[in-house]
VEXDREN-2710 file (C-alpha; in Angstrom, 1 decimal):
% VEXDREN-2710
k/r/px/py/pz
1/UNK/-8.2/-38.1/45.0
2/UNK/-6.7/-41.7/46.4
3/UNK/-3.2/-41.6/46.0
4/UNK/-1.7/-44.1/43.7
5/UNK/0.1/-47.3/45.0
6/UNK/1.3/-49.0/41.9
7/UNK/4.5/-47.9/40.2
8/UNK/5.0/-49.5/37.1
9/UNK/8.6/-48.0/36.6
10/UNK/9.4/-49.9/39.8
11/UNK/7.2/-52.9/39.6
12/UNK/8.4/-54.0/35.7
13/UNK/11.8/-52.8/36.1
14/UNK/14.8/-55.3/34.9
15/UNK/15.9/-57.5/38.2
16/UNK/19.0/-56.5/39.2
17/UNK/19.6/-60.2/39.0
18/UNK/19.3/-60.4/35.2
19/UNK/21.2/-56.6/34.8
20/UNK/24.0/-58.6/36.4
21/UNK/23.8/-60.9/33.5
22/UNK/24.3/-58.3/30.8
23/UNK/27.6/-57.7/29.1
24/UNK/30.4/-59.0/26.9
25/UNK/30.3/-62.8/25.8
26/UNK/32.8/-63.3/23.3
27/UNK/31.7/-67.2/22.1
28/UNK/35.2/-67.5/20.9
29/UNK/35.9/-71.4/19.4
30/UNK/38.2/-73.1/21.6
31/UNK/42.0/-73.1/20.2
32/UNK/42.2/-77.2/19.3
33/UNK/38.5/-77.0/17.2
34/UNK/39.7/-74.2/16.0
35/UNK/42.9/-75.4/14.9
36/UNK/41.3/-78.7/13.0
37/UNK/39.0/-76.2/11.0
38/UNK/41.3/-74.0/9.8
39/UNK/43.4/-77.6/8.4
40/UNK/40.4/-78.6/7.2
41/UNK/39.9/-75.3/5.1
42/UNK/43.2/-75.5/3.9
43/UNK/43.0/-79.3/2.8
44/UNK/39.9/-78.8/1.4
45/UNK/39.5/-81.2/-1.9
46/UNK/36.5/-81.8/-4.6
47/UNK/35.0/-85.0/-3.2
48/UNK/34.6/-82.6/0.2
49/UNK/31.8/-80.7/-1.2
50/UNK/29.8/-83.8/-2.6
51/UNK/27.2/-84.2/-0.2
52/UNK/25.2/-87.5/-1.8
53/UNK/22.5/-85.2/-3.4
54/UNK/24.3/-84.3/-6.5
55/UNK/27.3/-82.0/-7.7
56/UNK/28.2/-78.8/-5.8
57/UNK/27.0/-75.7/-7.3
58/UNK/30.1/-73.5/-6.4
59/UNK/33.6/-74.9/-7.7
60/UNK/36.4/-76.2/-5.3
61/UNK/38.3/-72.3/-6.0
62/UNK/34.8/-70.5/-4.9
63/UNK/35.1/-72.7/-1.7
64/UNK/38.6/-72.5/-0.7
65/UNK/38.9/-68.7/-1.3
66/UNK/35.5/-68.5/0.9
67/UNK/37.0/-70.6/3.4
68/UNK/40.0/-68.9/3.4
69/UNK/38.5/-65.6/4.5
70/UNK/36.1/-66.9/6.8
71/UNK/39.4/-68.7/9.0
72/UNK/41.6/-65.9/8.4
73/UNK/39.8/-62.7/7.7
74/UNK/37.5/-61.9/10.8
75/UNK/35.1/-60.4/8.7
76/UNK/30.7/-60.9/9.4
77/UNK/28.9/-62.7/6.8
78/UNK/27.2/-59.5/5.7
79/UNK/31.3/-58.3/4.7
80/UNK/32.2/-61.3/2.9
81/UNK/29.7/-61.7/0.7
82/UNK/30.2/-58.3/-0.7
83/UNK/33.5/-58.2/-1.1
84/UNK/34.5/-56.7/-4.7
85/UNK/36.6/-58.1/-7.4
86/UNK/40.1/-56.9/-6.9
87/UNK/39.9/-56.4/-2.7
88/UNK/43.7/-58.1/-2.4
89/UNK/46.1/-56.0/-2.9
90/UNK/50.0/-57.5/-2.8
91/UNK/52.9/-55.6/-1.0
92/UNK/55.1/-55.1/-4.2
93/UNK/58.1/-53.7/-2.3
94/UNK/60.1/-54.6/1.5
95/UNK/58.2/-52.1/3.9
96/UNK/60.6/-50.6/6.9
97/UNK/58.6/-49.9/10.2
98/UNK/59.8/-46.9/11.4
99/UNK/58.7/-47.7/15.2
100/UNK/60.5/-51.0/15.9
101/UNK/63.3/-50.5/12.4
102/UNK/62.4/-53.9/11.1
103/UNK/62.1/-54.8/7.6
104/UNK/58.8/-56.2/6.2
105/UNK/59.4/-58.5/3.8
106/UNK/57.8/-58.7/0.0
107/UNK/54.4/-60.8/0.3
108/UNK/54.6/-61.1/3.8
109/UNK/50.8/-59.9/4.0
110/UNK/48.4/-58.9/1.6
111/UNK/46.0/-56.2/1.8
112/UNK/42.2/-57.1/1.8
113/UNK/39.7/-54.1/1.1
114/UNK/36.5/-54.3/3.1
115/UNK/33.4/-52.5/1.7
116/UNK/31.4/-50.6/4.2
117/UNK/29.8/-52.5/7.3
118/UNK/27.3/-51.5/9.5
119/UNK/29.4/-49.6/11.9
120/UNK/32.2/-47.9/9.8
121/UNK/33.1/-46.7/6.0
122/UNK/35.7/-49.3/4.0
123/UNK/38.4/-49.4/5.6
124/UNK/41.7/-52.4/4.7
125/UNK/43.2/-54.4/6.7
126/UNK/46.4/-56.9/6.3
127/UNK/45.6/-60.2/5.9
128/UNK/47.7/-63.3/5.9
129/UNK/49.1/-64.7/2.4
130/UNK/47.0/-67.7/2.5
131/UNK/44.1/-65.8/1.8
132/UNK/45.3/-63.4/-1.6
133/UNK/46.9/-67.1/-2.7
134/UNK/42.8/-68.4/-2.5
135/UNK/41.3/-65.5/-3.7
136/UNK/44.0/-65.1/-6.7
137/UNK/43.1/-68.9/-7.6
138/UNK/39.5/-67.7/-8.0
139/UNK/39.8/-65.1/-9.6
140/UNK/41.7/-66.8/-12.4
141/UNK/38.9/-69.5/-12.9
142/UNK/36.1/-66.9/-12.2
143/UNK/34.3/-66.6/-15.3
144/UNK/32.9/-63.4/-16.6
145/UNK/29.7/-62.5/-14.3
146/UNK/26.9/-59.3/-14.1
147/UNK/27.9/-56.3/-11.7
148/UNK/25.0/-55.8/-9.2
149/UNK/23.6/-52.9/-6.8
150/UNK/25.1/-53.1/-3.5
151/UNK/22.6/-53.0/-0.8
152/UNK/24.5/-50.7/1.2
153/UNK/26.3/-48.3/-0.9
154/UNK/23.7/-48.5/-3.9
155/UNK/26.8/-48.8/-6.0
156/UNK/26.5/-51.1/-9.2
157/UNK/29.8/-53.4/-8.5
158/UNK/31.1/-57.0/-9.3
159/UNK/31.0/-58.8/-6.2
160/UNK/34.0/-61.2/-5.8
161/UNK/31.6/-64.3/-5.0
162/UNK/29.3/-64.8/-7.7
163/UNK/28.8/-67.6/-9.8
164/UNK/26.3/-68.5/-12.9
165/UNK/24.9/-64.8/-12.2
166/UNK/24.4/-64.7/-8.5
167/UNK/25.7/-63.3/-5.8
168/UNK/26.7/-65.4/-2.8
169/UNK/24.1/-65.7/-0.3
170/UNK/25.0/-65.6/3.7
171/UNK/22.9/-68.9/4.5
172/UNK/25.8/-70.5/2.5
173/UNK/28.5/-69.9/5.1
174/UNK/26.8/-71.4/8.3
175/UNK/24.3/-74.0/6.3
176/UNK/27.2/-75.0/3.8
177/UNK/30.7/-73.9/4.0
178/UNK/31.0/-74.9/7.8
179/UNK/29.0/-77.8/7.8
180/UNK/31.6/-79.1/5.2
181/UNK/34.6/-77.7/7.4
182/UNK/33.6/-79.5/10.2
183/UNK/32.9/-82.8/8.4
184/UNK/36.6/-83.0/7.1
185/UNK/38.1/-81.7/10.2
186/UNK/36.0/-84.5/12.3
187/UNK/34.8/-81.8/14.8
188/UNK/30.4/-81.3/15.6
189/UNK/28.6/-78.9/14.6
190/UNK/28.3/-77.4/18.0
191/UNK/30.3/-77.2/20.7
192/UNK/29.7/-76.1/24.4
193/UNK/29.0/-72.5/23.7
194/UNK/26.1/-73.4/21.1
195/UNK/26.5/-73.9/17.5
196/UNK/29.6/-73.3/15.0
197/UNK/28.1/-70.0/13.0
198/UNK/30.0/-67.2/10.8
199/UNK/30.2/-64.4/13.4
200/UNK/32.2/-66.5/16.4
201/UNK/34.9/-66.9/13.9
202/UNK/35.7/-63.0/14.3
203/UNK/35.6/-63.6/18.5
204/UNK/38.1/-66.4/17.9
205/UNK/40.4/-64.7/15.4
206/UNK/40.4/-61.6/17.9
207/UNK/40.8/-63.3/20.8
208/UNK/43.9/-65.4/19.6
209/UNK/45.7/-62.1/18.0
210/UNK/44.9/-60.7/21.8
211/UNK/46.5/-63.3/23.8
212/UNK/49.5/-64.3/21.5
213/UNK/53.2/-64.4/22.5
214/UNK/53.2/-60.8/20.7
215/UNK/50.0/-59.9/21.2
216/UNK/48.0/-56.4/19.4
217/UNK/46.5/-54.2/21.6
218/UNK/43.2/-53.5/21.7
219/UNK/43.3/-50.4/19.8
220/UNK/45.5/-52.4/17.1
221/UNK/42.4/-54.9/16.9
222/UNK/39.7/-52.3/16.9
223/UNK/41.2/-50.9/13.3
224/UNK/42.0/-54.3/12.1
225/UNK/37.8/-55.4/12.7
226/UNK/36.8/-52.2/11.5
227/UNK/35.1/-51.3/14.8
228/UNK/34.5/-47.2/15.4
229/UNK/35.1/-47.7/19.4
230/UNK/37.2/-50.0/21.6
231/UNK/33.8/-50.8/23.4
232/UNK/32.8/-52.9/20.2
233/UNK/35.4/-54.7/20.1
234/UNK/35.5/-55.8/24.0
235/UNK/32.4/-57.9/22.9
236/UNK/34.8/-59.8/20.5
237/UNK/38.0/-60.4/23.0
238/UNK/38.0/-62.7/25.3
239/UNK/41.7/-63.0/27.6
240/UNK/42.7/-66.8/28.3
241/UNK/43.4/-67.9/32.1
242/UNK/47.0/-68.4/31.4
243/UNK/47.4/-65.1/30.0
244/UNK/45.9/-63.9/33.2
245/UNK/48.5/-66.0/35.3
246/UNK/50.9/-64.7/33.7
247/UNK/50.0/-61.3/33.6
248/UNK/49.4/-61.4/37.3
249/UNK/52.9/-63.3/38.1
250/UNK/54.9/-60.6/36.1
251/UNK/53.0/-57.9/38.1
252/UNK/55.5/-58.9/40.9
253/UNK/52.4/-58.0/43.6
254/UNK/54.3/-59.8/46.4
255/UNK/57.7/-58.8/45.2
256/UNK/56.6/-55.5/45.2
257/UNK/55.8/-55.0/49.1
258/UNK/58.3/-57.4/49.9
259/UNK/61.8/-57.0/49.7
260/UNK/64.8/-59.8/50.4
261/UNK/67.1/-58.8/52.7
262/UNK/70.8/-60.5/53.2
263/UNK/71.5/-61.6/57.5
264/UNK/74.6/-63.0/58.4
265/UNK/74.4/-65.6/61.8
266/UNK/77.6/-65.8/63.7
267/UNK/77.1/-69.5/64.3
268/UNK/80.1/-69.6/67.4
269/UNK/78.2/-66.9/68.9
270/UNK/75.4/-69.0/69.4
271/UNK/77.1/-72.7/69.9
272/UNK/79.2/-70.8/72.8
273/UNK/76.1/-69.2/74.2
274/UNK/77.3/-65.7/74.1
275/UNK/74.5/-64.6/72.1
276/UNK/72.5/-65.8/75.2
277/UNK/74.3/-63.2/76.8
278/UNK/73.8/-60.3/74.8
279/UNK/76.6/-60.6/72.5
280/UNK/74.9/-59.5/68.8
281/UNK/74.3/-63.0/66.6
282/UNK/72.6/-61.4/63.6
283/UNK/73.9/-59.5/61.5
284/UNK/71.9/-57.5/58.9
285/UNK/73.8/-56.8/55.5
286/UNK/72.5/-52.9/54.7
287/UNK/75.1/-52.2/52.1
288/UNK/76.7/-49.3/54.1
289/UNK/76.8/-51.3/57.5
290/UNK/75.7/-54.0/59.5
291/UNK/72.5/-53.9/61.9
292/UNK/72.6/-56.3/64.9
293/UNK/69.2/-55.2/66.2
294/UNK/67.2/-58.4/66.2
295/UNK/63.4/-56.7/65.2
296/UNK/64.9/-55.0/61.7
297/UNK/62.1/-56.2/60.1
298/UNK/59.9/-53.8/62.2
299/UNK/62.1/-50.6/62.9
300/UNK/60.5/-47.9/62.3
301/UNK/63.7/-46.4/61.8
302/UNK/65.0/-48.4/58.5
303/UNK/67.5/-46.8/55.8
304/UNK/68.5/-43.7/57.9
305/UNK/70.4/-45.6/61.3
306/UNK/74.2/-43.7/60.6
307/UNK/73.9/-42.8/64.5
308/UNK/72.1/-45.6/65.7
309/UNK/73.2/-47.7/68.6
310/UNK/73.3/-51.1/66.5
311/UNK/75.2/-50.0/63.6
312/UNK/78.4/-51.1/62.5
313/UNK/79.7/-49.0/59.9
314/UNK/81.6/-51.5/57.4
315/UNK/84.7/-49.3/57.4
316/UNK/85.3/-50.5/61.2
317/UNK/87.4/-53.4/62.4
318/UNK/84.6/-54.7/63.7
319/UNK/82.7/-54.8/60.7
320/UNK/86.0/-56.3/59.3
321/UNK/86.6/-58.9/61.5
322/UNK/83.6/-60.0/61.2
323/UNK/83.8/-60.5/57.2
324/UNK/86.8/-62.3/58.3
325/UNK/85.0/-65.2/60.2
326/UNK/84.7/-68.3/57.9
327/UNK/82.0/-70.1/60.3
328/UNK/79.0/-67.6/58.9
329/UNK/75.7/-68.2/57.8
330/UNK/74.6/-66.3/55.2
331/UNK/70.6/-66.2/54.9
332/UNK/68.1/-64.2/52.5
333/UNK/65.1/-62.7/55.1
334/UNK/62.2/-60.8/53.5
335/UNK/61.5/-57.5/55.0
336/UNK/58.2/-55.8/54.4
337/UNK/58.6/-52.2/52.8
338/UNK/56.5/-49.4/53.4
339/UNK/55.2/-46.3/50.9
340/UNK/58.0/-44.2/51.5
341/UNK/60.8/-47.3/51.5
342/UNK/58.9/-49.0/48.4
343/UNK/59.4/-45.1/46.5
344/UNK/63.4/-45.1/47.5
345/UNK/63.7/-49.3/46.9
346/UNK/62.0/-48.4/43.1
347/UNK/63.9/-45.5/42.2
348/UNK/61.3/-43.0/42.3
349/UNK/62.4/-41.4/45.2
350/UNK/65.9/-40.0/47.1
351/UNK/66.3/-41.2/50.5
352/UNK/66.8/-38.0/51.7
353/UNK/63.2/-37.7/51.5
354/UNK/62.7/-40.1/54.2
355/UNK/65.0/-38.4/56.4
356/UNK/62.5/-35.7/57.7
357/UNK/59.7/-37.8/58.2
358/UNK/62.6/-40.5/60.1
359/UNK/64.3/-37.3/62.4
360/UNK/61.7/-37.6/65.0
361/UNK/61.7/-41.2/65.3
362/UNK/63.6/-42.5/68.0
363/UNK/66.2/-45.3/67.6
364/UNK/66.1/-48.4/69.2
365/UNK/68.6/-48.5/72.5
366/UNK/71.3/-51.0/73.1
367/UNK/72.5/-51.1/76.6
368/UNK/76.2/-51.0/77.4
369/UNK/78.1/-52.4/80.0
370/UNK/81.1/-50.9/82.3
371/UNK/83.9/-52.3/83.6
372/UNK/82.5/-53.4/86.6
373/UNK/79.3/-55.2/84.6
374/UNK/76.8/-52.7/85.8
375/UNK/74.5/-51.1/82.5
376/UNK/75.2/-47.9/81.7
377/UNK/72.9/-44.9/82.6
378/UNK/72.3/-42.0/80.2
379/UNK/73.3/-38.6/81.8
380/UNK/71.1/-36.2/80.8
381/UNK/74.0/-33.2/81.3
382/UNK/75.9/-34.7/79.0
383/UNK/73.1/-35.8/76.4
384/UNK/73.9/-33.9/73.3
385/UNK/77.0/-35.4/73.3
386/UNK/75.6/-38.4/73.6
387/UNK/77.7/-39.7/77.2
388/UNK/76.9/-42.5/79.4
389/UNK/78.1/-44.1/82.6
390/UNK/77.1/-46.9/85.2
391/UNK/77.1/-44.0/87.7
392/UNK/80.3/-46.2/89.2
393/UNK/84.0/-44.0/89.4
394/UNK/86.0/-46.4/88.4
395/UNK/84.5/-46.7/85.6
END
């Protein structure tokens, strides 16, 4: 038997081209059209719903109390329009949060009951007043209507939005109810993510409660859309660039490795050319001392140099004279950090831990001078106790 060739799990697989493609494109309404609709659905007045064919069918309550939950609800079309009579509840009493100790005031939100939706059971959600101040003006003009079978639950109910015995249909919201909110709030009907439709008002409203001065979390906006896992309800968020800036500036990432460091220049040392000579010039503020070696910024040996040879405890006179001088410079130098300084620098760690791994290191050598101007010459006799000499006797 020939063997066969043709593969058609590999041949008519996706390109990984187009996988790339796939994922979460939140077609939230940019912030400014967004704005001038949600004026234009509080503004809204009766010669907005004439459209030069005749008188509107739904009354100017009907509209604004749709409008109203459409801006401020974040609810799909498939929600609003079965929405039950009765589905705001007021706050009758001031609510303390226990978390934070504030005090919720009375009527600061209302409660909106949403029926079941295709990914969870009814669940409520606070709303903002606007909306139980619409739907309480429709209610009281509402006349008396027929209770009908809910396609979902198969419960007989009275729908909130019906009107001369029928139930709002969800072609009214994007061929009606937007078209007249963009019309009054001089905005077109599409903008540069496609056209204006029901859904991407619950990407906007998410995306502007995410990236708010005081923003919800995401778990905080996966109960409030109803959403049974935070995957969901990435499809809806979106984060803003300056969020992102901002985000990444307090992160501190530069800060963080990077630490500022004061240095004090003796500015007659160098005018008289002494520090040509050797004489120490810089002066490195430590807290417990001052470090003249010139390469602190790479010693090996930072934050444990009590017996090295360019320390000057600030107890000394030397130390104190030099605090004395009024002709010093005083400079801020930043000094790279590693692991173990970053831990100590942070607070997460002692600095004892870093004497161990610092015992073996060697410290850097200053050489001395005798009498006679000759460098002095460890003796290693005498090391432990740490003697030198130019090897001259008067000395």
């Amino acid at each position: 038997m020939e063997p066969r060739h043709f593969d058609p799990g590999r041949v008519f697989a996706t390109p990984r081209s187009v996988k790339a493609l796939i994922g979460p494109d939140p077609r939230a309404i940019s912030d400014h059209i967004w704005a001038r609709l949600m004026w234009a659905g509080m503004n809204l007045a009766v010669e907005d719903l004439f459209s030069g064919t005749g008188s509107p069918f739904y009354p100017i309550e009907f509209v604004r109390a749709l409008a109203a939950i459409w801006l401020f609800a974040g609810l799909r079309s498939d929600e609003i329009v079965r929405l039950r009579l009765g589905c705001i509840r007021w706050q009758q009493d001031d609510v303390s949060v226990q978390t934070t100790g504030e005090t919720l005031p009375q009527e600061a939100v209302c409660l909106l009951d949403v029926p079941v939706n295709k990914t969870g059971a009814a669940f409520t959600k606070p709303v903002d007043p606007v909306v139980g101040r619409a739907v309480a003006g429709w209610e009281q003009v509402r006349p008396r209507q027929p209770s009908f079978l809910d396609p979902k639950t198969g419960e007989v109910v009275d729908f909130l939005f019906c009107y001369r015995a029928r139930p709002l249909t969800r072609e009214y919201i994007n061929g009606s109810l937007i078209p007249i909110l963009c019309h009054k709030a001089g905005v077109p009907l599409k903008d540069v993510r496609g056209t204006i439709t029901s859904h991407r008002a619950g990407a906007t409203i998410a995306s502007q409660l995410f990236n708010s001065r005081e923003p919800m979390s995401l778990f905080e906006l996966q109960a409030w859309l109803g959403h049974r896992s935070p995957a969901t309800t990435q499809n809806y968020v979106t984060i803003t660039l300056t969020k992102l800036a901002k985000a990444y500036a307090d992160a501190g990432y530069l800060a963080r490795n990077v630490r500022a460091i004061e240095v004090l220049i003796d500015n007659d040392a160098v005018k008289t050319a002494a520090a040509a000579a050797g004489e120490p010039w810089r002066y490195y503020d430590l807290g417990h001392c001052f470090c003249t070696y010139e390469f602190f910024d790479q010693c090996p040996h930072r934050m444990a140099c009590a017996r090295c040879d360019f320390c000057i405890p600030k107890d000394s006179n030397r130390a104190q004279l030099l605090e004395a001088k009024t002709n010093l410079l005083r400079f801020l130098q930043e000094v790279p950090l590693t692991d173990g300084e970053r831990a100590v620098a942070d607070g997460e760690h002692s600095i004892r831990v870093l004497w161990p791994t610092r015992a073996q290191t060697r410290q850097p050598y200053q050489a001395k001078r005798g009498a006679c101007g000759r460098p002095y010459k460890r003796m290693p006799f005498f090391a432990a106790l740490q003697r030198v000499t130019c090897g001259n006797t008067l000395c």
